[in-house]
N, C-alpha and C positions, 0 to 999 in steps of 0.2 A: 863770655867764655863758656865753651860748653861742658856740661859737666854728663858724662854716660852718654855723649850725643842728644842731649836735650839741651835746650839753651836756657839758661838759668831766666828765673822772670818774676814777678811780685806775687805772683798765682799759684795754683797749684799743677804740676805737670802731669797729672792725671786727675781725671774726678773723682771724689770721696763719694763712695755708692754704700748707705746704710752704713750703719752705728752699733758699737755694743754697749751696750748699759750691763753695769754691776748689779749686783739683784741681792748676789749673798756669797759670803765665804766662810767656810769652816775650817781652822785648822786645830789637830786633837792635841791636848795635852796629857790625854791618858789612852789607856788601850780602849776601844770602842768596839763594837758589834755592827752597825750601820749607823747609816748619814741622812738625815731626809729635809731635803728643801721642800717644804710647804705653803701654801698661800701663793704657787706663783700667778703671776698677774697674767693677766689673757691678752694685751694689748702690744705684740709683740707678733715678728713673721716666724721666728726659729727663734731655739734654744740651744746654749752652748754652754759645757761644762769643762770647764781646765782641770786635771788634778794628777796627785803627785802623792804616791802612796806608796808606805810602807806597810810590810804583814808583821805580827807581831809574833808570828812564829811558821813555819814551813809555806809554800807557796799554795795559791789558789786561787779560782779564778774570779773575777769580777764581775757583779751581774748589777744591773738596776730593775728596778719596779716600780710601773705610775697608776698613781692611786690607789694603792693599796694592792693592788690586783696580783695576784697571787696563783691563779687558776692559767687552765695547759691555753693561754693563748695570746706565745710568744714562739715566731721563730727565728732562727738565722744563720747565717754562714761566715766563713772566716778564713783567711788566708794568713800563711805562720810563717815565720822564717827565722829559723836557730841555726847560725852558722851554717855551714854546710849544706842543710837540709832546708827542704819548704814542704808543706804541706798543708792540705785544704780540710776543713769540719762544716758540718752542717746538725742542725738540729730543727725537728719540728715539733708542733703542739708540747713545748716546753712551758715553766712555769717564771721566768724569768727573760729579761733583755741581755743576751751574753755581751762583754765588754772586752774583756781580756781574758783568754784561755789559759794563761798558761800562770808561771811563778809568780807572784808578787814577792817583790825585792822585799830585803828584810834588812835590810841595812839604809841607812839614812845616805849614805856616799853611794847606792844604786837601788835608789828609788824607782819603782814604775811611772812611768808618764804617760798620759793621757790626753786625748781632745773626745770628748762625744755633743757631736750636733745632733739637736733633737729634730728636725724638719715637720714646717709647718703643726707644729703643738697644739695650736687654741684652736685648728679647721676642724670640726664637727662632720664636717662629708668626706673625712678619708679615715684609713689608718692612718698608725704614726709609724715614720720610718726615721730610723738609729742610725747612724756611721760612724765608726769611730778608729782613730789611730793609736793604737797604745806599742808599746816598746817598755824594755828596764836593758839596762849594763852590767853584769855582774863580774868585773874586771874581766872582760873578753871571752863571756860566756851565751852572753842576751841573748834576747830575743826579740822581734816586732811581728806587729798582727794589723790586718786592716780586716775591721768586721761592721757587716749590715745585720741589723734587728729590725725585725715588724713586729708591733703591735698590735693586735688583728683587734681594736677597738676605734670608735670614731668620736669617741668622748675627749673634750679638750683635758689636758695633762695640767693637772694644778698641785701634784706632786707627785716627788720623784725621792724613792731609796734606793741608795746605794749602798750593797754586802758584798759578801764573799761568799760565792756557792758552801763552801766546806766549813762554814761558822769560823775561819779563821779571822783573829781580830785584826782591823786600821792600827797599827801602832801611834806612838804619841810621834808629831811630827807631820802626819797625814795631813793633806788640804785637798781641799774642793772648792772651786771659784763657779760660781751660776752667773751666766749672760745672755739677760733681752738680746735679741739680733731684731736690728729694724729693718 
């Protein structure tokens, strides 16, 4: 019988191309400042971060940092969509990977959500480039962003912090899930 126009079979009806491996998860039980997955492993094609974040008070935006690196060399750009409206950002010789521009949710019923792929992390002969989809609901208010970050470094990424540009804190509730991509 077919099932989607596929005919059902002992197999699989498409091939399983690469794997994620759990690496690490965080979730806060008190207000927090930043997050930092450290020690990650080099043995891996891409990095992937799941997360689901509340602010512990007014919104702001989401940046990461690898390796500590702190200095003006990150850029990136971002495409926004608030109801109604769209609109496009850019930023260069920043000191940060921008993630999510805009509110973080403050309420645990419209949390921000997240995906940031880290691509090719441990290659030593490029930068490191960022993608990331974030969005929150704030009962028919949200927002979504799809945003690219470069890291104009070519040192493999063996950690990674994640804040809030404006010191606003993770609320308790926050999580962060880190995935190997094979």
């Amino acid at each position: 019988m077919p099932i989607l126009g596929i005919m059902a079979s002992s197999r699989p009806a498409f091939e399983l191309v690469g794997s994620y491996d759990s690496l690490a998860t965080v979730t806060l039980s008190a207000n927090t400042a930043s997050i930092e997955f450290a020690g990650i492993p080099s043995g891996y094609k891409h990095l992937q971060i799941r997360g689901s974040m509340i602010g512990a008070s007014g919104g702001s935006l989401i940046v990461g940092n690898f390796n500590s690196d702190t200095g003006a060399n990150y850029t990136w750009h971002e495409l926004n969509g608030a109801g109604s409206s769209a609109a496009a950002y850019n930023g260069l010789s920043v000191s940060y990977s921008r993630w999510f521009g805009r509110n973080v949710g403050t309420s645990s019923t419209a949390p921000t959500g997240m995906v940031v792929d880290i691509l090719d992390y441990a290659n030593t002969s490029k930068n490191k480039t960022v993608r990331v989809l974030a969005g929150m609901d704030a009962n028919g208010s949200g927002e979504v962003s799809l945003t690219s970050s470069l890291w104009l470094n070519t040192t493999a990424i063996s950690s990674i912090t994640i804040k809030t540009h404006d010191s606003v804190n993770f609320a308790s509730g926050t999580s962060f899930a880190l995935y190997g991509v094979k």
